[in-house]
Structures are given as C-alpha cells and as structure tokens.
One Martini backbone bead per residue (centre of mass of N, CA, C, O) as a GRO file, in nm:
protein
  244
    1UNK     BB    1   0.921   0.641  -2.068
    2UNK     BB    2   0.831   0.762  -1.720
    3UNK     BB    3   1.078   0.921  -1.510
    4UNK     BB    4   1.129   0.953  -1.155
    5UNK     BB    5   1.302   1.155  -0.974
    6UNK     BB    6   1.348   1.145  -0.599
    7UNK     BB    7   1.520   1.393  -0.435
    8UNK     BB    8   1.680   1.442  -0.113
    9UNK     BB    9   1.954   1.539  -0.213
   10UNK     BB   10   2.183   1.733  -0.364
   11UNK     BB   11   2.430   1.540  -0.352
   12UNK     BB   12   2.201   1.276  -0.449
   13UNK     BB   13   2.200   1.163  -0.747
   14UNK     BB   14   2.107   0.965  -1.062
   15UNK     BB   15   2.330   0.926  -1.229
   16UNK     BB   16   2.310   0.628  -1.369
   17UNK     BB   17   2.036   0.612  -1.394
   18UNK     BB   18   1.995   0.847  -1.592
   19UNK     BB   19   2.182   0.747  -1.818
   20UNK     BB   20   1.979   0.524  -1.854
   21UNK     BB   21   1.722   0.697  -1.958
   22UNK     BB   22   1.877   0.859  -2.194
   23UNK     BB   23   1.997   0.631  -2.340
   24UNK     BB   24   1.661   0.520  -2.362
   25UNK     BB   25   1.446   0.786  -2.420
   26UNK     BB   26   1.361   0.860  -2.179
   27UNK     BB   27   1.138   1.064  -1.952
   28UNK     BB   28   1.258   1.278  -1.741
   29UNK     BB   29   1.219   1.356  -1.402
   30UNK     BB   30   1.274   1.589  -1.129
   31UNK     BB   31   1.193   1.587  -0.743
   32UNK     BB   32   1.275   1.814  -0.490
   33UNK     BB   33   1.220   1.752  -0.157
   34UNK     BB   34   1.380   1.989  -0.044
   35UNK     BB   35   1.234   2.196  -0.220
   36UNK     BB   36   0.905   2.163  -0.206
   37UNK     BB   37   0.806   1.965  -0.452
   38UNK     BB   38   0.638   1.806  -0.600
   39UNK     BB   39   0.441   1.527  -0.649
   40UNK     BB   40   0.356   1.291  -0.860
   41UNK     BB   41   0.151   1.173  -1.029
   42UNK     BB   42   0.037   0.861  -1.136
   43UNK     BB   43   0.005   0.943  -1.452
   44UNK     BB   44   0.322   1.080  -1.490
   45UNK     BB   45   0.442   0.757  -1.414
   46UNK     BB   46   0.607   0.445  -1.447
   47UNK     BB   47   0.889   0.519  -1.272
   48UNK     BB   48   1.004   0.526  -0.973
   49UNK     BB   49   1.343   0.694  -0.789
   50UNK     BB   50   1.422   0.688  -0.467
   51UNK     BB   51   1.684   0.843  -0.322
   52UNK     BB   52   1.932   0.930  -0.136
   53UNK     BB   53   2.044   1.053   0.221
   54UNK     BB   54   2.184   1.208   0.507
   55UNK     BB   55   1.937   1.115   0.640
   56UNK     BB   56   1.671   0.977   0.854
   57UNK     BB   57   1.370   0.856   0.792
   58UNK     BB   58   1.290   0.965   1.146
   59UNK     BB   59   1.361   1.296   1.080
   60UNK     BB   60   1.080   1.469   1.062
   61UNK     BB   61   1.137   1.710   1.197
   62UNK     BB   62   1.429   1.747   1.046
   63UNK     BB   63   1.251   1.671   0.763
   64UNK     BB   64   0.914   1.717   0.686
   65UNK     BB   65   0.912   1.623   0.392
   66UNK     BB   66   0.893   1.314   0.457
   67UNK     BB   67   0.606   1.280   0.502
   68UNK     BB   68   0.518   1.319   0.230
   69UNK     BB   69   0.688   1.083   0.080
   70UNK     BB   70   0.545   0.841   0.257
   71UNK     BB   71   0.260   0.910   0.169
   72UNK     BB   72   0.345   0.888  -0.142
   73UNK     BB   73   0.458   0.611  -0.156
   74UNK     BB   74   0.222   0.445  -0.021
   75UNK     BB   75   0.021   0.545  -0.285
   76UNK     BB   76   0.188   0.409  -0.506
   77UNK     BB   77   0.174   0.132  -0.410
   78UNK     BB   78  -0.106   0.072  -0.414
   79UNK     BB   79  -0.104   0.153  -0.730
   80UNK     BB   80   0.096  -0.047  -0.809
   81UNK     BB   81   0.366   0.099  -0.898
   82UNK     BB   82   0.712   0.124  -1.024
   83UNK     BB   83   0.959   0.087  -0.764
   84UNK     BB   84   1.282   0.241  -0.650
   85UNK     BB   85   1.486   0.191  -0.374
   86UNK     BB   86   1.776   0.414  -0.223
   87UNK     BB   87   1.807   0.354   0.026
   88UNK     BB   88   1.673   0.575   0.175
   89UNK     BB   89   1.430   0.462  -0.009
   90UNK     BB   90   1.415   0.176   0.133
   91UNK     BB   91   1.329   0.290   0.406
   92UNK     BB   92   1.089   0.427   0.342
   93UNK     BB   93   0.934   0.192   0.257
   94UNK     BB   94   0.973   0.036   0.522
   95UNK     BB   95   0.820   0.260   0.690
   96UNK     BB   96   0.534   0.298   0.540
   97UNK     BB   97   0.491  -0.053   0.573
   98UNK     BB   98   0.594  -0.124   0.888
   99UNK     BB   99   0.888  -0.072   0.922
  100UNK     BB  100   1.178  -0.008   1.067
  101UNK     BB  101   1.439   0.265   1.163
  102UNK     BB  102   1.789   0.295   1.239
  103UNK     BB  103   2.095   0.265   1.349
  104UNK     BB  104   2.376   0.120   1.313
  105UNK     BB  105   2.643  -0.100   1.435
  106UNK     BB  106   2.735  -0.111   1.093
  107UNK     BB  107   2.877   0.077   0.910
  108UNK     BB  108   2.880   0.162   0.594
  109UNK     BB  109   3.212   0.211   0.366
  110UNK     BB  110   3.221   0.088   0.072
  111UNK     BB  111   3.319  -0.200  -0.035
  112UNK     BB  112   3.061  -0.493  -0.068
  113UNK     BB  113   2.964  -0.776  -0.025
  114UNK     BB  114   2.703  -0.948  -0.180
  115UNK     BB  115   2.418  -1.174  -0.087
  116UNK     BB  116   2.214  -1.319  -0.247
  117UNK     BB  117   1.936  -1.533  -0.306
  118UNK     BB  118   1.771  -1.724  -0.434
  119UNK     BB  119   1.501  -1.581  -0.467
  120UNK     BB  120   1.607  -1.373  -0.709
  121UNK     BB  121   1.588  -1.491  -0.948
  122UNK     BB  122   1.254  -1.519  -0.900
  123UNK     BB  123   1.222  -1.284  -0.975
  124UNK     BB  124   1.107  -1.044  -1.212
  125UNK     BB  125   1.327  -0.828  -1.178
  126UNK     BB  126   1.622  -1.051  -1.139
  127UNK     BB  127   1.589  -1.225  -1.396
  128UNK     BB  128   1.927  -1.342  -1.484
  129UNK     BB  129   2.096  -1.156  -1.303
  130UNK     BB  130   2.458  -1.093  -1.263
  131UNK     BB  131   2.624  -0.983  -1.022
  132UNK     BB  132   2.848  -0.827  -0.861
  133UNK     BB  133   3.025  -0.875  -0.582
  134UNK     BB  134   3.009  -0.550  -0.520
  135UNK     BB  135   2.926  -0.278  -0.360
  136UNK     BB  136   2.813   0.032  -0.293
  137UNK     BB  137   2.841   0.204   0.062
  138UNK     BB  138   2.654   0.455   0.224
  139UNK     BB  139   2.569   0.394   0.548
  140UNK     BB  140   2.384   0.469   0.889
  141UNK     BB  141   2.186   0.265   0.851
  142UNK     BB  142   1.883   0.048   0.912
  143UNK     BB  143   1.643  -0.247   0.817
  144UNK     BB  144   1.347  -0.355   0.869
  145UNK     BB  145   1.130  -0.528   0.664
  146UNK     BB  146   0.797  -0.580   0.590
  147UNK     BB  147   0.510  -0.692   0.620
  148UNK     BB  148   0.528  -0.929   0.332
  149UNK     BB  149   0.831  -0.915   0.269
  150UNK     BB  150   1.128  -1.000   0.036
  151UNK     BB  151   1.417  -1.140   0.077
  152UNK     BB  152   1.730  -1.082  -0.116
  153UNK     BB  153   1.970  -0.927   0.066
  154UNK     BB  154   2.325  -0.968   0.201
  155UNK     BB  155   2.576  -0.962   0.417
  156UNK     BB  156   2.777  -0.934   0.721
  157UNK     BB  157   2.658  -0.616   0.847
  158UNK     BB  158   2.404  -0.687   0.679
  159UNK     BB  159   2.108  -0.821   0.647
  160UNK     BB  160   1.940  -0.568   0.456
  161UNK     BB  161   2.015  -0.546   0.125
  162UNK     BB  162   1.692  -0.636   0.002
  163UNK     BB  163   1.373  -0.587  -0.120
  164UNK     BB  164   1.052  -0.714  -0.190
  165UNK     BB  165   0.720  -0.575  -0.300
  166UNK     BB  166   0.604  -0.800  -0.471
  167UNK     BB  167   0.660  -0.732  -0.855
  168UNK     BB  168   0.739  -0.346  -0.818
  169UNK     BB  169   0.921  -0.338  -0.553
  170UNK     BB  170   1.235  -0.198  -0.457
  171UNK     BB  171   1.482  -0.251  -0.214
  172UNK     BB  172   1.831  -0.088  -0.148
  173UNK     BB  173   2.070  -0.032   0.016
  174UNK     BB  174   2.277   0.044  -0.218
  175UNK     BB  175   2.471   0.208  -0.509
  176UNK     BB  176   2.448   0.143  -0.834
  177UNK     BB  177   2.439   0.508  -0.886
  178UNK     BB  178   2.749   0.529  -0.840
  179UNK     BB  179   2.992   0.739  -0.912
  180UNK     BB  180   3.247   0.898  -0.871
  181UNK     BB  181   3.142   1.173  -0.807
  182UNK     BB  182   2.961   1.051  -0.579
  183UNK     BB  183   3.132   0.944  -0.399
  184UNK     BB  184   3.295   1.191  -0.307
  185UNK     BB  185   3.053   1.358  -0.252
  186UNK     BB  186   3.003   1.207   0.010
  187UNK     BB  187   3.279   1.216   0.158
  188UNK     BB  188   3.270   1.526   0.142
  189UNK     BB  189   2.936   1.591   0.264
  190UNK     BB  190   2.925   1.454   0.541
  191UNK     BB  191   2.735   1.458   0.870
  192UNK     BB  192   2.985   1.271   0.981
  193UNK     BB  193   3.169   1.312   1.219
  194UNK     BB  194   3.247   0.969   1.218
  195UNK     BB  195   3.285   0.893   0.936
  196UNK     BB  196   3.637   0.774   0.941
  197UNK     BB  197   3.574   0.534   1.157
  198UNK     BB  198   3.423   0.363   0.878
  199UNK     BB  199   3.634   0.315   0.705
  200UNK     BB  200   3.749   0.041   0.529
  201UNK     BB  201   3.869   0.202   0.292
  202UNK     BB  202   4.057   0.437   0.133
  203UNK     BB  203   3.882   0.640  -0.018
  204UNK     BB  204   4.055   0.628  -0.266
  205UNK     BB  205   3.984   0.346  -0.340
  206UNK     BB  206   3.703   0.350  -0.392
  207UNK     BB  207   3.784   0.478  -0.632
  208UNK     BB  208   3.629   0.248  -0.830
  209UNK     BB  209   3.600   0.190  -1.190
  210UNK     BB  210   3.528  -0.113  -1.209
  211UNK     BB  211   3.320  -0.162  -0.986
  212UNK     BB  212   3.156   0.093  -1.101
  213UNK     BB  213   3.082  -0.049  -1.381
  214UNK     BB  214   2.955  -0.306  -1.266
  215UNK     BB  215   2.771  -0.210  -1.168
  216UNK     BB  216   2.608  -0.031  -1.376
  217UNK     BB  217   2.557  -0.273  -1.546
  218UNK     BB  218   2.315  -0.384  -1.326
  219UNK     BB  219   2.168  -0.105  -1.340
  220UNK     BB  220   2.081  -0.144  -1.657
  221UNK     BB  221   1.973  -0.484  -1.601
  222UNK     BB  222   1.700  -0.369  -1.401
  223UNK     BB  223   1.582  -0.136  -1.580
  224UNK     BB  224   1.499  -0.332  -1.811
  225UNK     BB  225   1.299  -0.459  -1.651
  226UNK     BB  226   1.138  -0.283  -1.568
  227UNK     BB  227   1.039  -0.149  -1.861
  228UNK     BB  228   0.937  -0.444  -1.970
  229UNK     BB  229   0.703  -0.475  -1.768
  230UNK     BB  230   0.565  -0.152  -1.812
  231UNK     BB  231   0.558  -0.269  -2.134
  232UNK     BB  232   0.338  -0.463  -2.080
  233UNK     BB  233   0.131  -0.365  -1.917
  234UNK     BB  234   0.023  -0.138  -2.103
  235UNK     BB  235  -0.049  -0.323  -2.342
  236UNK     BB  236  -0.225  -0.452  -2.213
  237UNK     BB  237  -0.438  -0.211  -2.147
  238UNK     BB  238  -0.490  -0.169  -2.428
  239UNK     BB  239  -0.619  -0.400  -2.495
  240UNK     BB  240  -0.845  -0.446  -2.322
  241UNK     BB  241  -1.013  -0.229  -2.408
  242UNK     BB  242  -1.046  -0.314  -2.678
  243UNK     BB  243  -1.185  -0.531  -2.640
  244UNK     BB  244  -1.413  -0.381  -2.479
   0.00000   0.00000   0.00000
C-alpha cells in the first residue's frame, strides 16, 4: 500500500506511523509542507496521514501554505479517499468541510483518559478495537465535527476528540503517533510563552513509555483497519473491471 505522510511541522514527525508503515512493507512518502513541497495527486497514494503541528488551522495569513493543503485536504475527501488527521490534521478536516477552529480554553498537555463512544465500535474503522485507558494530548485549540460528521470520543475537558467523516476518513484530537522523543521534541519546542502553566503532569512524567506502547500498539490496530478496508476496496475495482 502507498502512504503518504502530509508533515506541517519539522519537529512533528510521523513517529509510530511510519514505524508501522515500514514494519507493514508499505510504500511510505512525505511531503513537508512547510517547505512548499507539492502534495500528492489521489493516483499516488491509498492513504493519506495529515499530522499536526505547533500552528493553528485558521492561521493562514502567517502560514499560507495551508490554504493549499485544507484545498487540497477537502478534494482529497471529495474523491473518497482514506485519511486520517492528527491533531491539526483533524482540525484541518473539520475547517475544510465547514466545522470551525479557535483556542480552546483547557489546553491540554500530558497523559488523558478518552471516552469511547458506543457508535465507535460500530464504525468500520474502530471495529474490534480496544483502546487504552489514555492518550497523549498536546493542543491548544479544540474544533467543532464538520456538519455531517460523526463524533466518536471525547474527554472530560475537550468534548471533540475524534469523528469519522463516512466510513474512509477520520480524525483524531490526541497522539497515538507520538514517541519519547515526540513527547520531549514537543515539550522542547513549544511556540506557547504559556505552555508550562497548561501541564497536567510533570514534563519527566508525561515520557510514560507504557502509556506510549499502548498507544502506539492501538495505532497499530487503526492503521491494520485502514489497510485492510484500503486493500479490500482495490480488489473489489480490479474484479470488477475483470466483469465488465
């Protein structure tokens, strides 16, 4: 399978992503929008994996390139294609499809439980899967679900921490792609003046390397979903080909 990672950010790599990625012998590509690379034509690629970064989705006068990628993000969606957004990636989905983004006034920062929703076990990418108890969160905005849009998982101060858009694409609030080094790499290069007055827990604390095997081993059993619904729907196109 062919994954593109949309990279907004140098310091917010594709971490447990890519691992699993090449772990899995998928084709993997990054284009680094932050340095004016092009984005991939729907031809290119069967996943798209938009990850976050330390802007904020409505930021376009100071990071213009993201016109270009909520344009390219909402014709991505439009062509039915398999995405999923993280963090600002998700935020990016819902201002693109008409849902809005602002500053939240409970910033998260560290290790937080997430609430499931029943209709998520129902969804055909969740399905089966069994989550850990908490995620890493590190946002300073929050965003209303596009109208359309499915809410799947929220918190106890952030109610939008997942929705799924139909059954190819979704997006997630939270981490599950962050490493140790992902974590401190944040920690360290934080454009928030204020950002130690938002941490729940201690900095040294937050690199929980169980919590982040559990994530990570969670991001592992989405990415296995996207693949396999990915590589069932390929299959059917060349069948049906073959008949006609």
């Amino acid at each position: 399978m062919n994954i593109y990672f949309i990279q907004n950010d140098p310091i917010v790599l594709p971490a447990n992503a890519e691992e699993w990625a090449r772990a899995r012998n998928h084709n993997v590509k990054i284009t680094r929008t932050y340095n004016g690379e092009a984005l991939p034509d729907q031809k290119e690629f069967d996943l798209a994996i938009i990850l976050g970064g330390r802007m904020g989705a409505y930021e376009e006068d100071k990071y213009p390139w993201l016109i270009d990628v909520k344009e390219w993000t909402k014709a991505m969606i439009e062509a039915d294609k398999y995405i999923l957004g993280i963090c600002l990636g998700a935020q990016i989905i819902s201002d693109t499809l008409g849902g809005s983004v602002r500053p939240h006034d409970h910033p998260e920062v560290g290790w937080f439980p997430i609430n499931f929703k029943e209709e998520a076990n129902d969804h055909p990418l969740l399905t089966g899967l069994q989550p850990p108890t908490q995620f890493y969160e590190f946002h300073f905005d929050t965003f209303e679900i596009p109208p359309g849009a499915q809410l799947l998982a929220s918190s106890r101060t952030c109610a939008r921490q997942m929705f799924a858009v139909g059954s190819r694409v979704l997006g997630v609030q939270f981490h599950p792609e962050f490493t140790a080094k992902s974590i401190q790499d944040a920690l360290n290069n934080t454009s928030e003046t204020n950002a130690a007055n938002h941490y729940a827990q201690d900095p040294v604390v937050m690199v929980d390397e169980q919590s982040i095997e559990l994530s990570k081993a969670w991001l592992f059993q989405l990415l296995d979903r996207f693949w396999h619904l990915a590589s069932s729907d390929k299959e059917r196109t060349v069948n049906d080909k073959r008949d006609f």
